[in-house]
N, C-alpha and C positions, 0 to 999 in steps of 0.2 A: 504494500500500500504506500503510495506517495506521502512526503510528508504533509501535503495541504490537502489531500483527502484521511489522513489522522485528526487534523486540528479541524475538518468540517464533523468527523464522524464524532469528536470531544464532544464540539460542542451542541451536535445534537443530542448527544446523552444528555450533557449538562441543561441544557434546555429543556428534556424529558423530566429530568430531577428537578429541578428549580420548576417544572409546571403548577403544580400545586399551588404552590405560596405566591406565585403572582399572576395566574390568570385573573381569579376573582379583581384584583387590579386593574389587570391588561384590559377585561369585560367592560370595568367604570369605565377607562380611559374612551375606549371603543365606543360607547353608548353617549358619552360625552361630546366626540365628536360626529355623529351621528345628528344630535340635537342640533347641534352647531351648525351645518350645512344642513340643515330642516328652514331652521331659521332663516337662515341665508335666503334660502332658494325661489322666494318670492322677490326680490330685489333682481335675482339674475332671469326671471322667466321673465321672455321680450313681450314684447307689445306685437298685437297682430291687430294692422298690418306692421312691418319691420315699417321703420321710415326709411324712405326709397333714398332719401341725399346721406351720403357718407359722412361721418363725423356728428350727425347728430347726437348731442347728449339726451339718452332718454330718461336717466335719474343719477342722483348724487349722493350720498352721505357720510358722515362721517366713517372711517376706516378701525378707529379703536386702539391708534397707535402712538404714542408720542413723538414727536420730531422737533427738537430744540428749535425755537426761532420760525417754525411753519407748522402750518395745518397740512393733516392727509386726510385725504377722502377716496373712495370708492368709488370707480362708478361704473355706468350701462351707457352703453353708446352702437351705434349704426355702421357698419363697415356691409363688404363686400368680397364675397366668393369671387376666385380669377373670371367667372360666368359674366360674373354680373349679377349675381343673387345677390337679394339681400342676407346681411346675417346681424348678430351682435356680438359685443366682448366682453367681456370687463377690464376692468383697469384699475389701478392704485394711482393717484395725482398725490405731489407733498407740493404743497403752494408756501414757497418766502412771507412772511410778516410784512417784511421792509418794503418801503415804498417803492413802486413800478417805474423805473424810467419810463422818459416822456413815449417811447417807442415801443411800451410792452416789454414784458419780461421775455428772456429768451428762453427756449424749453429744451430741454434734455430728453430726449425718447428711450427708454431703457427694454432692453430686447432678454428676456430671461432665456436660459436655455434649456434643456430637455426636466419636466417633472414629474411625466407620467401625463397619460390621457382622461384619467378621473377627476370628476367636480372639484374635486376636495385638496387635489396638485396644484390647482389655478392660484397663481402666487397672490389676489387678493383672498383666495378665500381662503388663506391659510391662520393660520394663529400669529405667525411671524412675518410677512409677506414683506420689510424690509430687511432681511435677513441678509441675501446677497450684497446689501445696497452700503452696510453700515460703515465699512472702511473712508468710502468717498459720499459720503449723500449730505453728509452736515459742512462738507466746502464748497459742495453747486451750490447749499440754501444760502451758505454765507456770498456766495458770490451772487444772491438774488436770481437764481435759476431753477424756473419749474421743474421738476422731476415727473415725466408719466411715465407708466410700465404696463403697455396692454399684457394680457393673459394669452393673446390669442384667442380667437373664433372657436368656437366647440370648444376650447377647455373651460370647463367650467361653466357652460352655455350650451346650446342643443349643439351636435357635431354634425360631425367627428372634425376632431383639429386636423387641419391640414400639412401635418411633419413634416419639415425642410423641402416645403413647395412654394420658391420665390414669392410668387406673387399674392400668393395670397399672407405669405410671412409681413410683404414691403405694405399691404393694403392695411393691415391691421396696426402697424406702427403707423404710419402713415395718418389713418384715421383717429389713432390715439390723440394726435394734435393736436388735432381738428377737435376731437371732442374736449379738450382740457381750454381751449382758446373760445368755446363753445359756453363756457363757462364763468357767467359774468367777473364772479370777483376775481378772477385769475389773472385779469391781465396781463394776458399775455401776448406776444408780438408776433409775429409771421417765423422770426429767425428761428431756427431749431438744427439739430446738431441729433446723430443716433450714437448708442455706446451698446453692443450687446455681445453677450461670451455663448459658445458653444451651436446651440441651433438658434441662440441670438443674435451671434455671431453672425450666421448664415441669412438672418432676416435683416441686420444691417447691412451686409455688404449687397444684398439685394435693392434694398431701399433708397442704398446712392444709385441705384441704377436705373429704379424707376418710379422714386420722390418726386425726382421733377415733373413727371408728366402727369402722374396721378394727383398730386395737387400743385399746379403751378402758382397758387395763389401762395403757396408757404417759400424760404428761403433756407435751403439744406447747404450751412456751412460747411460742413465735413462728416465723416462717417469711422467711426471706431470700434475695432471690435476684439475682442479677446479667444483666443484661442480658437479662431470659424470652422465649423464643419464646410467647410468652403469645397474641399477638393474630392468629390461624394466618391467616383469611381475608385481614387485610388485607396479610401478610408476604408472603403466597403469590401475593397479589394482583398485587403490589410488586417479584418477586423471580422471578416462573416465567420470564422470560424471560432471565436474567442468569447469570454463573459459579453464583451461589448457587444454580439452580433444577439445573444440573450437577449441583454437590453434594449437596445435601439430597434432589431429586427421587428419585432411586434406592433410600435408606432408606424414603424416603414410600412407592413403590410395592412394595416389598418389605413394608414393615409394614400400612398400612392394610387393602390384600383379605384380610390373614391372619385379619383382625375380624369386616371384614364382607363377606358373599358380595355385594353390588350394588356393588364395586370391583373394575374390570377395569384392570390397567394399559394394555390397547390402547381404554381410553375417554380417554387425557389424555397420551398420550406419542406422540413421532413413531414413525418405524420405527428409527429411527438409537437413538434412549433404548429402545426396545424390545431392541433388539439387544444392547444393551450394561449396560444399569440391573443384571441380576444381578452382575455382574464389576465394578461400580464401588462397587455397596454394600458391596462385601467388600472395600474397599482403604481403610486408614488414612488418616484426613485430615491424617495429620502427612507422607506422603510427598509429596516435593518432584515428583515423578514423577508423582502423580494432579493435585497444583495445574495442573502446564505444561499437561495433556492439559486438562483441562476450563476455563482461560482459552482456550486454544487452539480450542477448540470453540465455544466462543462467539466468538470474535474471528472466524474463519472462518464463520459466520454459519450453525452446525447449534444447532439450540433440541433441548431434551429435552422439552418439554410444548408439544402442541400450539398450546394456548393456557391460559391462568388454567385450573386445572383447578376452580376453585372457582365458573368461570360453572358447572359441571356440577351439577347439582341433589344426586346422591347425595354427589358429592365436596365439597358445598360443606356439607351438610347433617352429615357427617364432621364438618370443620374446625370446623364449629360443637359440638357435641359435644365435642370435645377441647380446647376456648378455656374458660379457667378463669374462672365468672362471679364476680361483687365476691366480696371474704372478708368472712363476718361479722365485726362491729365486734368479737367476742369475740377474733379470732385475731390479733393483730397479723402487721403486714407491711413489711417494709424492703426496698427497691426501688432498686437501682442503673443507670443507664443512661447511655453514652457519647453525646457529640452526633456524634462521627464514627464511631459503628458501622455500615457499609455490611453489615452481614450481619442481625443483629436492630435494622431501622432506630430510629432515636429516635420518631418521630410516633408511631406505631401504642402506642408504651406509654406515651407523653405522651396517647392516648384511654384507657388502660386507668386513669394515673390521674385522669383525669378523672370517668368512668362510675362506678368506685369509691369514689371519695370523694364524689360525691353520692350514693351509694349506702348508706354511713356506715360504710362502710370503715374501718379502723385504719389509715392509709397514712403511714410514712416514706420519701420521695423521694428519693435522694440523687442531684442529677442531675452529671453527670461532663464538666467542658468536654474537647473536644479528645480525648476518649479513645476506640479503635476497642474494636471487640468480644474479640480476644482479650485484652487488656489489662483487661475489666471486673472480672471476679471479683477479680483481683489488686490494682488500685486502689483497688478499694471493701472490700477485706479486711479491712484496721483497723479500719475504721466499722462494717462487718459485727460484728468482733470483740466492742467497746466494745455494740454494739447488741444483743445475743444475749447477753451479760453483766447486763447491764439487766433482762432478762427473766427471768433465773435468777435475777435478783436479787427477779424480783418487782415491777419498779417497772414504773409505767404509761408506754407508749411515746408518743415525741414524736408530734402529727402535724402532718404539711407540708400537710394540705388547705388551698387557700385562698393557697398560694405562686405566684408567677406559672414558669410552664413558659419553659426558654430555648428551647423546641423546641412551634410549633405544632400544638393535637391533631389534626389533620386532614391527608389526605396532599398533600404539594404538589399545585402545578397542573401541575406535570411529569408526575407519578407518577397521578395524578387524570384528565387528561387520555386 
């Protein structure tokens, strides 16, 4: 037996043994929040009909959180499926105290990344929903900058979310704006700026791509993002056979067929990920209880994807599709990446800035020694901060093209192999 199938099988004994004395616990907890998203779920059921213009606010309220110097609110707002359907969101808003410059405050669009497909993941409706945010969110208020953070469409609202599918990631930031600008006392201005990590990450870099045309009325200084699932083919490449392909796989098959009808989850999943991908998509990837099961599953030697689902012509031609090509040189781009991210590996966006910046890309690189993937956003936050300040400021952003990469663009011969 390997040693990390001993320390899984430990500690399901120990988990067996310690059942007793804390389920009764674990039950409250459970029923607890159970009440809690009961509660909730009148605030996020839409109004029918949806209202047809995008960024409408359809309600507000207090969020339950404190924030030195600002108020936070919740709220319901109006977006839009890549169709053209209507949908809604929710969102968390933290609005500045301090007084609005003459021009409206500028806004911060904050892109969360992967939390699971369930009501209760939706980063407003959680207990802690600035959680991600707390290293850097009390220096945008000091610097008098609205903070929104859509949930995304279907999370947390009728779905299904649509998982690292551009346009519908860039419409739901996008409308976040609109809906916090939508929002008398906010005052806030047209200028907005995005910052997101992960498959936030991936809704920023989309966002600068197609911000400006989806709302031309707004002013997208620049776009930042930490750690992007940006480079899908070669991630998915990289990753379908790993915990990661666990995780992520189940949102993938959940969201992509929802787009396109030539995606069948029984063309790239075994019987084992067929059976089970609905009920894993809808479990929070903060619970301790989905990590064990799905290290476990791998450790035990069950795969959820048959193979790279990306050798599949439809699915690979997908992936392509939803991989954000270079930014015009007009849009700048600040670009943080961990060299010990085992989840959004380092190579695949050491090619991204590679391709891009010959491409004549605005590319700032901040590359991150030592540092794993949930740690990016967070680590790179100040320099994010300082960086998207710049830009509001107007001034022309540095660029790192031409800097040597501590991380080769190309995937090992491990991983290559």
């Amino acid at each position: 037996m390997r040693p990390r199938q001993v320390v899984l099988t430990g500690l399901a004994i120990a988990v067996l043994v310690a059942g007793g004395m804390v389920l009764g616990r674990w039950d409250a907890a459970e029923v607890d929040e159970q009440q809690a998203q009961a509660a909730l779920e009148p605030f996020y059921t839409p109004p029918s009909p949806i209202p047809a213009v995008p960024g409408t606010l359809i309600r507000s309220e207090p969020l339950g959180v404190e924030v030195p110097g600002a108020d936070a609110l919740r709220l319901l707002y109006a977006t839009q499926r890549p169709d053209g359907t209507p949908a809604v969101s929710g969102a968390f808003a933290v609005i500045p105290r301090s007084p609005a410059p003459a021009g409206g405050r500028p806004v911060v669009a904050w892109a969360h990344g992967t939390v699971g497909m369930g009501d209760a993941c939706a980063a407003s409706r959680t207990a802690d929903p600035l959680a991600e945010l707390d290293v850097w969110l009390d220096e945008m208020v000091g610097l008098g900058w609205i903070v929104v953070g859509t949930d995304y469409a279907g999370l947390g609202t009728p779905g299904p979310e649509l998982f690292l599918v551009g346009e519908a990631e860039a419409r739901d930031v996008v409308n976040s704006v609109r809906a916090v600008r939508n929002l008398a006392e906010s005052r806030a201005g047209a200028r907005y700026a995005v910052y997101g990590h992960s498959q936030g990450g991936h809704s920023s870099l989309w966002t600068g791509h197609l911000g400006p045309s989806l709302a031309p009325e707004l002013d997208l200084v620049g776009v930042a993002a930490a750690a992007p699932a940006a480079r899908l083919v070669e991630i998915m490449g990289a990753q379908w056979d790993t915990t990661v392909g666990w995780g992520i796989g189940p949102e993938v098959l959940v969201s992509w067929p929802a787009v396109d009808d030539a995606l069948e989850p029984a063309q790239v999943a075994t019987s084992t990920g067929l059976d089970n991908y609905q009920r894993i998509a809808q479990e929070c990837t903060s619970d301790l209880g989905l990590a064990v099961e799905l290290v476990a599953r791998e450790e035990f030697g069950e795969k959820f994807f048959t193979a790279d689902p990306t050798s599949q012509p439809a699915w690979r031609e997908f992936a392509d599709a939803q991989t954000p090509p270079p930014m015009p040189a007009e849009m700048p781009v600040f670009l943080a990446q961990g060299t010990a991210d085992e989840v959004v590996l380092a190579w695949p966006n050491a090619i991204l800035e590679k391709e891009w910046c010959a491409a004549g890309s605005s590319l700032t690189t901040l590359w991150l020694g030592d540092i794993g993937h949930l740690a990016a956003a967070k680590t790179a936050g100040p320099a994010a901060v300082q960086w998207i300040a710049e830009r509001f400021a107007g001034r022309s952003a540095a660029d790192t093209c031409g800097a040597p990469t501590p991380v080769a663009p190309q995937a090992p011969a491990a991983a290559a192999a």
